[in-house]
N, C-alpha and C positions, 0 to 999 in steps of 0.2 A: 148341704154340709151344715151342720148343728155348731154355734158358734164356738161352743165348747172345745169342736176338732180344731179351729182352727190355731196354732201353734207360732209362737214371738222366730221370727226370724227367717217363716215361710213366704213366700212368693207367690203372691195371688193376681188374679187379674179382675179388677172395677171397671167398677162407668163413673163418669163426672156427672152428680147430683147437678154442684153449683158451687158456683166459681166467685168465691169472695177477693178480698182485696190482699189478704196474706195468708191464703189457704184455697185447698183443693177440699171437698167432703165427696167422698167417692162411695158409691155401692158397691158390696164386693160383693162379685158375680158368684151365686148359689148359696149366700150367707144374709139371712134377714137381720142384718146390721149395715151398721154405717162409718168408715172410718176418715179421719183428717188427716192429711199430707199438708203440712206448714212449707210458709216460705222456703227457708232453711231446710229444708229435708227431700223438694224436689233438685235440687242441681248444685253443683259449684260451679257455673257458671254464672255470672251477674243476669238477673231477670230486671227489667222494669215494672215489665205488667204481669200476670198472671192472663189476663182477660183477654191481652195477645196471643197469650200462644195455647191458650186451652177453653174448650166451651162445653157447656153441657151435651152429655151425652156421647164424648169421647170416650173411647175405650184407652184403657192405661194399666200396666205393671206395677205394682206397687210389694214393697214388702211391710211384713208387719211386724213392728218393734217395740211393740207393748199392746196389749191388753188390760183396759181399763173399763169396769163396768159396762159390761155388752158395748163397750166403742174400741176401738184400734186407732193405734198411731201410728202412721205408717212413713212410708222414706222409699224415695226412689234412688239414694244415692249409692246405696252398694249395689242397683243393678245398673247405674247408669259408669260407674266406676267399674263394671265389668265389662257393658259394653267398648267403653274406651279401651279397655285391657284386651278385647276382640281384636280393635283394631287396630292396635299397635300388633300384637301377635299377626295380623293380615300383612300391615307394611312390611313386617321381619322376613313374611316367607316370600313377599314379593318383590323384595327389596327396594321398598319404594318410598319418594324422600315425602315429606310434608312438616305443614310450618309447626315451629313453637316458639314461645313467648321467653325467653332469660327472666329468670327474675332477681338470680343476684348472683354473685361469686364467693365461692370459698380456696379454701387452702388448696384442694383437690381439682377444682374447675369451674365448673357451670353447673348449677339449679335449675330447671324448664318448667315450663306448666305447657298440657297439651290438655285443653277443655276439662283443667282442673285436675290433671292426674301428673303426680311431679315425676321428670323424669332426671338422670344427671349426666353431666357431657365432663369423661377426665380432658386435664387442660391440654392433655396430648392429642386430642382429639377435635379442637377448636378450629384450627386452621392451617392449611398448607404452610404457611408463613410462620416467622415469626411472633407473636404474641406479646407486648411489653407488659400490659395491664389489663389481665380478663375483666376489670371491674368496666372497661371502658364500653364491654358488650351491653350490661342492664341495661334491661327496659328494648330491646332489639328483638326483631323476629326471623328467627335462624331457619332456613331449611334443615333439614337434618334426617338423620336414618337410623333406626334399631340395628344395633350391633351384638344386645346381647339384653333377653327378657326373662325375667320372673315376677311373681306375684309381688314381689318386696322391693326389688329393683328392675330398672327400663333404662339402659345407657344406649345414651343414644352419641351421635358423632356427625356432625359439619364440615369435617374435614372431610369426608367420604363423597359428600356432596360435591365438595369442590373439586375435588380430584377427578367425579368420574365428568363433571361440565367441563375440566381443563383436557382433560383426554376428548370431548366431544369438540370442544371448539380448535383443540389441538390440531385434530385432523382436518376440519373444515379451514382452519390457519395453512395447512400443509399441502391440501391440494391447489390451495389459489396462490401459492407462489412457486413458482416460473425461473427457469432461467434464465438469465439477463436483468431479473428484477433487482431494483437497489432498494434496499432497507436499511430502518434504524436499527437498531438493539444493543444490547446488552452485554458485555462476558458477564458468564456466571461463573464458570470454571476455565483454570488455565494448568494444563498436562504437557508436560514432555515436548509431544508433537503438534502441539497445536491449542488452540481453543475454543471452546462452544458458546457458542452467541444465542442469545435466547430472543425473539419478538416476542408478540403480546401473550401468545401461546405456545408454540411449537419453537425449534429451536434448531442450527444447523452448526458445523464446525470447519473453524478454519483453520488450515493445516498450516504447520509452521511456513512453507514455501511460500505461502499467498501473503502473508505479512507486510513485507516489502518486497520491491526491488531488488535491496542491499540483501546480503548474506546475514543474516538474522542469527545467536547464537546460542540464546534459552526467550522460547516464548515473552515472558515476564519483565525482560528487556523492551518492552515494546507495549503489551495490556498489562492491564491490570484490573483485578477483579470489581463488577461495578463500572466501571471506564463503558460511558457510550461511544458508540461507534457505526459508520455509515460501510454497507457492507455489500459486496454484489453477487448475486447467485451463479455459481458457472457451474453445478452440478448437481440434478434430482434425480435418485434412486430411491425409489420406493419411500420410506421414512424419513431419508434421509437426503440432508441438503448440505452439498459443499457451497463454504463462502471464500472470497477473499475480498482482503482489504489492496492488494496493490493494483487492483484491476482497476482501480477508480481513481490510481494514481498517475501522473506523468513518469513512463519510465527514463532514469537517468539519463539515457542519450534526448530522450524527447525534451527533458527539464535543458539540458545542458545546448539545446539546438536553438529555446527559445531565445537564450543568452547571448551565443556567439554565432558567428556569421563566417563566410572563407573570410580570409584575409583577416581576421581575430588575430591579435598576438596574445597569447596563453603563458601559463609555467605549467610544466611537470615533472612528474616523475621516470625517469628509466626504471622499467621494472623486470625487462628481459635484454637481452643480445642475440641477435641470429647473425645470420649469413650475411642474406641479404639487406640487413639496417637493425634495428633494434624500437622497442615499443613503448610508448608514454603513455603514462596516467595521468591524464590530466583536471579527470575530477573522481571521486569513486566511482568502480563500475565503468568508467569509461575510459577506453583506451585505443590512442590513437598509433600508424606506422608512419615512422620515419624511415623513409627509403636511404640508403648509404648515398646513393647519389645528391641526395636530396642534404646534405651535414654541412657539408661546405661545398666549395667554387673552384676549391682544386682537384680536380680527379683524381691525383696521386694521394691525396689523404687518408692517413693510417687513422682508418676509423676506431678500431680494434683497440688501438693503445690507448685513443683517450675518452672512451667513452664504458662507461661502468655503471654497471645495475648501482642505481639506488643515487644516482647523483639528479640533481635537480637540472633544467634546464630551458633555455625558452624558446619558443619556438612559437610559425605560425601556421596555423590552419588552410592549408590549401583547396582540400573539398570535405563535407561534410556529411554522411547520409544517417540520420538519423535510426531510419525504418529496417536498413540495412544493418546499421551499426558498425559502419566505418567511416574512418578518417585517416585522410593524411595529411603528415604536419612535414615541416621543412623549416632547418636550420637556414642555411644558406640565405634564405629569402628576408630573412631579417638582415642580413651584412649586405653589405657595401662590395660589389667586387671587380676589382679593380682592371679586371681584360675588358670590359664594356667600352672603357675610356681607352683602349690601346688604339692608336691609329698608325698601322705601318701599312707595305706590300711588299712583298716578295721583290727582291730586287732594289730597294730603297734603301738608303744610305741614313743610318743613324748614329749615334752618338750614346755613351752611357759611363757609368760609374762603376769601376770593379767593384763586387763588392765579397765577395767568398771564391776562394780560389779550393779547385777541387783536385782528385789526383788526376779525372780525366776531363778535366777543363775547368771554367771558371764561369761565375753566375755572375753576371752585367745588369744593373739595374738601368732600366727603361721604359719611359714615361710611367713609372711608379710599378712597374713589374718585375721580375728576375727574368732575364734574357740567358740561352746557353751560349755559351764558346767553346767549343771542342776543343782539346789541347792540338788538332792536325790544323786548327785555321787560326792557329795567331800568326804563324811565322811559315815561309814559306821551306826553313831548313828545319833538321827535325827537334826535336823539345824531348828532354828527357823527363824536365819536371817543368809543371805550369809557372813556376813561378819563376823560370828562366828565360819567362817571356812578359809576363804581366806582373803587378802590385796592386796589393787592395788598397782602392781607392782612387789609382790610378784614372783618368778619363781615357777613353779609346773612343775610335772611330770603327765603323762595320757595315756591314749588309745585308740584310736581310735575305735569310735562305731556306726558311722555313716557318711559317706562322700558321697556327689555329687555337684561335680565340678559345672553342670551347674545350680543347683539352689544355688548357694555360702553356701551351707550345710555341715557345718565340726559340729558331738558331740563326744566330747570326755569323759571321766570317772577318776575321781580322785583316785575311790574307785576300777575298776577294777586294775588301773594300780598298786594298792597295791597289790589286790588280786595275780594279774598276779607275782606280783616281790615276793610274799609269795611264792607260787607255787614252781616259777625256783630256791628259792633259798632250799626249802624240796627237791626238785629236786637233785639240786646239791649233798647235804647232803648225801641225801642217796646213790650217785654215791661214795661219799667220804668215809662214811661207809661200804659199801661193798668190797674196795680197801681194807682199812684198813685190814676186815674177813682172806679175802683171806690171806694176807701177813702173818698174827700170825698164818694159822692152817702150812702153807710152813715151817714156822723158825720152828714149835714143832717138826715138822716130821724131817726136816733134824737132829734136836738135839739129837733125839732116835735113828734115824741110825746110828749116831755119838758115842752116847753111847755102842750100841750095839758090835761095831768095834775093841772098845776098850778093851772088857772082850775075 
């Protein structure tokens, strides 16, 4: 080739003559000439040396960008700014990340250099996160990926990178947790029915029911977004991870068990009425039964009339099963009741205070209880009305005709305990009369002997 053909802006290929200190002088292969590639005109990369990275007798692409008296000046920079333009067009079709350099921010985003070829990152495209201050990137070296090339513009995107490493680590987050496993994290979001708790990567949701214990009534009463929280896994399907938060809780009977003990005296609430007793709340969520037996000490008590949903009351804990979740509680056992203290028997002769006269007899107070008296055992003739026999207040005398303690059943008898004191006192009589017998036949006899003695 005659130097003449050779043409400003063609693409020839030399050999390295010799290698000075800011310059290449290259032969170009089939052209009896010689041309100079300058510092500045091999790379926009920073060189040191020439002497390192090129020696005589290297073969080299060069193009030629003037023609100057049988010499050429030559420049490798628009073939080495195509090569780079190869290889970004490589990563786009391979979609594959590699480093670049920030070099500063504008209004729009990020500026890059990738081995001196500028590329630019919109600020939408920086990062999965939030962003405060793109300026705070300069001078950083970003992974990143071509999202979109031409000869004039190369945008490239970080956020792409991060996304598809948080989908990789996601998953390798998602198989090594387990259920039963307790973790920290995060809410991120709070719905309706629940909310999603994010760890480092992957993330799982807990449904409103797992919250608490308690009856829970919007989410958001309870998280809030941001809010750490210590969470435990009771459900892996595929992607996805049920959590809750009350599994790492004491539940209310459990809290309320460490507290109290049987024989605890409590308050609560009446919250229903049955049949057989009616049922206390005595902390949230926990609710104990008072058996009717169990209210008071008199078995005849009209449970019905005095006890009503919503009224407070105290009471003590007689058994407790946590795990179960029941208890029984007992009025009675907090009072004083006073048949413990009665001491009669059947047959025994007592004493009492009228104290209520009825229309079919009258209630006697004894040893601090109400005794019955039929209106047929005051008097032995018949009674039309009790009070034709007795007066409140009156004291009487009786005897015991019926007693059990545990149904508060004392009858006594007005008419026996006369009968009885008729009796002991014929009784007596006739013990007193036959003293008497004895003594007057002893005097006759000694009187005769006496007599006799004397003749």
């Amino acid at each position: 080739m005659e130097f003449k053909n050779v043409r400003e802006g063609s693409i020839v290929t030399g050999t390295i003559y010799e290698v000075r200190a800011t310059e290449l002088i290259v032969a170009i292969d089939g052209v009896p000439t010689e041309g100079t590639l300058s510092l500045e005109q091999i790379s926009k990369k920073p060189i040191l040396s020439l002497k390192d990275l090129f020696k005589k007798g290297d073969s080299i692409d060069v193009q030629v960008i003037k023609k100057d008296d049988e010499n050429l000046i030559l420049s490798r920079l628009d073939i080495e700014r195509q090569n780079i333009f190869d290889s970004l067009q490589d990563f786009f079709s391979q979609d594959q990340a590699f480093e670049a350099l920030v070099k500063g921010a504008n209004r729009g985003g990020l500026s890059l250099d990738y081995d001196g070829y500028e590329l630019f990152m919109p600020a939408s495209e920086v990062s999965t996160t939030y962003t405060a201050s793109l300026a705070d990137f300069g001078g950083k070296k970003l992974l990143v990926k071509v999202i979109e090339i031409r000869r004039d513009k190369v945008v490239v995107s970080h956020k792409s990178v991060e996304k598809e490493s948080q989908k990789i680590n996601k998953q390798k987050e998602l198989e090594s947790i387990k259920v039963g496993d307790v973790l920290d994290g995060t809410v991120i979001k709070i719905l309706d029915f629940g909310a999603f708790i994010r760890f480092e990567y992957a993330e799982g949701l807990v449904h409103i029911s797992q919250l608490s214990h308690h009856q829970v009534g919007k989410v958001s009463d309870v998280l809030k977004e941001g809010q750490k929280v210590k969470v435990k896994v009771i459900d892996a399907d595929g992607d996805k991870r049920g959590l809750s938060i009350k599994a790492l809780e004491a539940t209310p009977w459990e809290a309320y068990a460490k507290s109290h003990k049987e024989g605890s005296k409590v308050t609560g609430k009446i919250i229903k009425k049955m049949q057989f007793g009616f049922l206390v709340e005595v902390a949230p969520d926990v609710v104990g039964m008072v058996n009717k037996f169990d209210y008071s000490w008199d078995p005849n008590y009209n449970l019905a009339g005095h006890v009503n949903e919503g009224d407070e009351i105290e009471v003590q804990i007689l058994s407790l099963d946590a795990k179960k979740r029941r208890m029984q509680l007992s009025k009675k056992h907090l009072e004083y009741n006073p048949w413990d203290d009665v001491k009669v028997k059947i047959g025994e002769k007592v004493s009492g205070v009228v104290k209520v006269l009825q229309s079919g007899g009258a209630l006697v107070e004894i040893q601090g209880v109400n005794a019955y008296l039929p209106i047929g055992e005051i008097k032995e003739e018949r009674l039309e009305r009790v009070a034709d026999g007795l007066k409140e207040g009156e004291v009487i005398n009786a005897v015991v005709k019926k007693f059990d303690p545990q149904r508060w059943s004392l009858v006594i008898s007005k008419i026996a305990y006369e009968d009885q004191t008729s009796r002991e006192e014929y009784q007596q009589y006739m013990k007193t009369e036959s003293k008497e017998t004895q003594s007057q036949t002893l005097g006759e006899m000694f009187a005769e002997k006496f007599a006799s003695l004397k003749k």
